[in-house]
Backbone as a ProteinNet text record, in pm:
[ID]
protein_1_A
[PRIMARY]
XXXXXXXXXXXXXXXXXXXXXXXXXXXXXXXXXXXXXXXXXXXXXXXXXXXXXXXXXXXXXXXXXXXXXXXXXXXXXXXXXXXXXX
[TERTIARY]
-481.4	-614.4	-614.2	-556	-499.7	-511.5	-398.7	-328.3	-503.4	-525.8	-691.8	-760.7	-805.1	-895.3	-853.9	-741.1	-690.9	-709.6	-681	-705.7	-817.6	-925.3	-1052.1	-1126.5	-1085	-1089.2	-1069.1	-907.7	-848.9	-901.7	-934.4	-993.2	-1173.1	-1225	-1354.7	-1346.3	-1260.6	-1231.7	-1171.5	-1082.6	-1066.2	-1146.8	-1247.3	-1373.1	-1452	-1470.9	-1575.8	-1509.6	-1407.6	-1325.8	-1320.9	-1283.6	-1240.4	-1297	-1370.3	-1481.8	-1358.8	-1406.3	-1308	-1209.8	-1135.6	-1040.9	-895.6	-845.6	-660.3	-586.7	-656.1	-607.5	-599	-722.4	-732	-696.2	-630.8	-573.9	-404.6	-445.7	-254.5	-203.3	-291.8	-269.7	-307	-393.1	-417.3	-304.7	-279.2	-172.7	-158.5	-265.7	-233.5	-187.9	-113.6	-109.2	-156.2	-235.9	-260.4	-195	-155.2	-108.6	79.9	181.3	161.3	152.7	203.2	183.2	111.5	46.2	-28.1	111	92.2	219.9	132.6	180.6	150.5	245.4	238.6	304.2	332.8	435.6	543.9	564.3	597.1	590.9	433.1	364.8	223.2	167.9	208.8	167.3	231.9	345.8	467	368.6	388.1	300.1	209.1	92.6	-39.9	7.8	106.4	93.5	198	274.6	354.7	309.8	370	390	418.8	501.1	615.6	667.8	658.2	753.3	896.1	998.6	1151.1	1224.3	1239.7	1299.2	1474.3	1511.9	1633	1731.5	1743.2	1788.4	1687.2	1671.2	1563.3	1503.8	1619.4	1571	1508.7	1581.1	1493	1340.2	1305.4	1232.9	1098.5	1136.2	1071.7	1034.6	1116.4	1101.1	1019.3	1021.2	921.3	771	729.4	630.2	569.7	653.5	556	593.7	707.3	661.9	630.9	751.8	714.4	560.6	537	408.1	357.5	303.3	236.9	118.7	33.3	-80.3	-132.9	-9.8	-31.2	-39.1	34.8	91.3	-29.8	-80	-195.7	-283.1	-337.5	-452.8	-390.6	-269.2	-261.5	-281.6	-208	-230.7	-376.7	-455.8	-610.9	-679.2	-611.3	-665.2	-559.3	-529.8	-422.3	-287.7	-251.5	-87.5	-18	2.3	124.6	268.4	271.7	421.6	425.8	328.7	369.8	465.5	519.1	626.6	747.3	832.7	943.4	1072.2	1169.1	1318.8	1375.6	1427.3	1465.6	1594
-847.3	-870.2	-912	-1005.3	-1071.2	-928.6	-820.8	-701.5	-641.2	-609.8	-550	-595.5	-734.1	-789.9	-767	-727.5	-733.2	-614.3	-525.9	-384.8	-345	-381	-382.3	-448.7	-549.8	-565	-523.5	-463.5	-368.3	-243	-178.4	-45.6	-24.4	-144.9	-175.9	-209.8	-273.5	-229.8	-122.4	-32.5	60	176.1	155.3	226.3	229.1	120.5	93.4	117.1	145.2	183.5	302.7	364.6	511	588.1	545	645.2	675.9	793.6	808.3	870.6	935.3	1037.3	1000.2	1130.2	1094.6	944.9	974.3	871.6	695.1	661.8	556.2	550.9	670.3	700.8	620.7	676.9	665.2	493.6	461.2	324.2	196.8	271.8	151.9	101.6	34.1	-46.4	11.9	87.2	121.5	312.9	340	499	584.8	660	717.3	845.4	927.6	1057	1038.3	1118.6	1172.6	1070.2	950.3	842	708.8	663.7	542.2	412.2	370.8	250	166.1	50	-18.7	23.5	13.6	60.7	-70.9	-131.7	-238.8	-253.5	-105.3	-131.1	-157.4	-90.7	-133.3	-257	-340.3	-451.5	-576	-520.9	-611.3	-557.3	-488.5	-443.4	-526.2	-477	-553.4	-696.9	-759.3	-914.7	-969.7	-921.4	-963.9	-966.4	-1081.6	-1071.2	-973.3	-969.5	-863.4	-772.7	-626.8	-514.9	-501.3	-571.5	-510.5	-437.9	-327.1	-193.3	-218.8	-306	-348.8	-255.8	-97.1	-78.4	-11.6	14.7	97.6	215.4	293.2	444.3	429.4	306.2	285.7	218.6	130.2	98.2	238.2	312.9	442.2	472.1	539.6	602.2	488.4	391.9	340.7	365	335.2	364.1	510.2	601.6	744.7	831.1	810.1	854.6	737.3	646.8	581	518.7	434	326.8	382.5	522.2	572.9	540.3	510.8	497.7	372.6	271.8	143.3	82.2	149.7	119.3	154.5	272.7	308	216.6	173.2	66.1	-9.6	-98	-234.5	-257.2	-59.1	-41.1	-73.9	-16.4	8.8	-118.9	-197.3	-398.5	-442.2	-366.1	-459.1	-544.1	-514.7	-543.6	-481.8	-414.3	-323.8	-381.1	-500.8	-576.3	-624.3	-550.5	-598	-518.2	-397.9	-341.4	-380	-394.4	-448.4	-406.1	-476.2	-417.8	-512.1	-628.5	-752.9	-755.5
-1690.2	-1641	-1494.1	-1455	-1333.2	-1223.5	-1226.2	-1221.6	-1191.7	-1306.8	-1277	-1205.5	-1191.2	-1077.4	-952.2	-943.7	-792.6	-764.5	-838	-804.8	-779.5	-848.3	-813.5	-680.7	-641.2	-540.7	-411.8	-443.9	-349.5	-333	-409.5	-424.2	-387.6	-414.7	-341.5	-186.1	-121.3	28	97.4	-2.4	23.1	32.6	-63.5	-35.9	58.1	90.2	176.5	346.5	317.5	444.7	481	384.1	399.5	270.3	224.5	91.9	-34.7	-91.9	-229.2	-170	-276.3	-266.9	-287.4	-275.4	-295.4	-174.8	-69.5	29.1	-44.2	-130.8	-164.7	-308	-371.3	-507.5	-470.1	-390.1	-394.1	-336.9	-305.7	-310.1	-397.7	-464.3	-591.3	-665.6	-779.2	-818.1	-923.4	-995.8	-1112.5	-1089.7	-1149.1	-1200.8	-1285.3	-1266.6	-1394.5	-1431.3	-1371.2	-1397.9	-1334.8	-1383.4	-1549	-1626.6	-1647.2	-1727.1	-1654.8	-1715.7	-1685.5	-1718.6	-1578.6	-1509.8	-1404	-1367.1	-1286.1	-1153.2	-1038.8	-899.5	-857.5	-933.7	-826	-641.5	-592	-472.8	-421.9	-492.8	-395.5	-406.5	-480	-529.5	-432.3	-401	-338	-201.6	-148.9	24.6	-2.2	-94.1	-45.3	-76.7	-155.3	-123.9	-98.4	6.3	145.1	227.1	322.2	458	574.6	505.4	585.4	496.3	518.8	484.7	561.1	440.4	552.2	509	595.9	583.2	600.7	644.1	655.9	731.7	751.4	869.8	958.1	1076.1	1144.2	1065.9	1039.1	990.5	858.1	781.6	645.4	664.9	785.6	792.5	834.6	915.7	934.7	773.8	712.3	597.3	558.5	533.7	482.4	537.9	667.1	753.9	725.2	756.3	739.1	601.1	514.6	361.4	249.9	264.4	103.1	112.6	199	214.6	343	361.7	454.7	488.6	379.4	337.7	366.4	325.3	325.6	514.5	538	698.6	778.6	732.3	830.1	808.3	691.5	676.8	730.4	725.4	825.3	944	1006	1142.2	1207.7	1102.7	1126.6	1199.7	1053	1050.9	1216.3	1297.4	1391.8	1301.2	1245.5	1163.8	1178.3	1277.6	1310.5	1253.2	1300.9	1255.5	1109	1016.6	891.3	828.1	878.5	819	966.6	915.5	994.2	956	1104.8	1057.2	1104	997.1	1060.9	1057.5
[MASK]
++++++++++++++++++++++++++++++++++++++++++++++++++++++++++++++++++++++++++++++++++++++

């Protein structure tokens, strides 16, 4: 339930940001297709501090495929330095 409220929350600013669609699909917490799962990494992004990629190039890969999505909204908010390479 916890898990749900948050998502809902999240997904109601995500709306209101950037409207529906796959862009704000792919960042919600929950999964639905092919199996309905909860998304561990997205859960960990939206409630960290800091994203650390731990070497440069992993930190990239993180930035423009794994948490692409996520990075641009922080970028958006001015958080550039929430994904990092410490």
């Amino acid at each position: 339930q916890i898990v749900g409220e948050i998502n809902l929350r999240w997904m109601s600013e995500l709306s209101k940001k950037y409207g529906g669609g796959p862009k704000i699909w792919a960042m919600s917490l929950f999964q639905e297709e092919p199996i309905k799962a909860i998304r561990m990494g997205n859960i960990a992004v939206l409630g960290s501090g800091k994203v650390n990629g731990v070497a440069a190039i992993h930190t990239e890969i993180v930035k423009k495929e794994t948490f692409a999505e996520f990075y641009e909204y922080f970028c958006d908010r001015g958080e550039k330095d929430k994904f990092v390479n410490m």
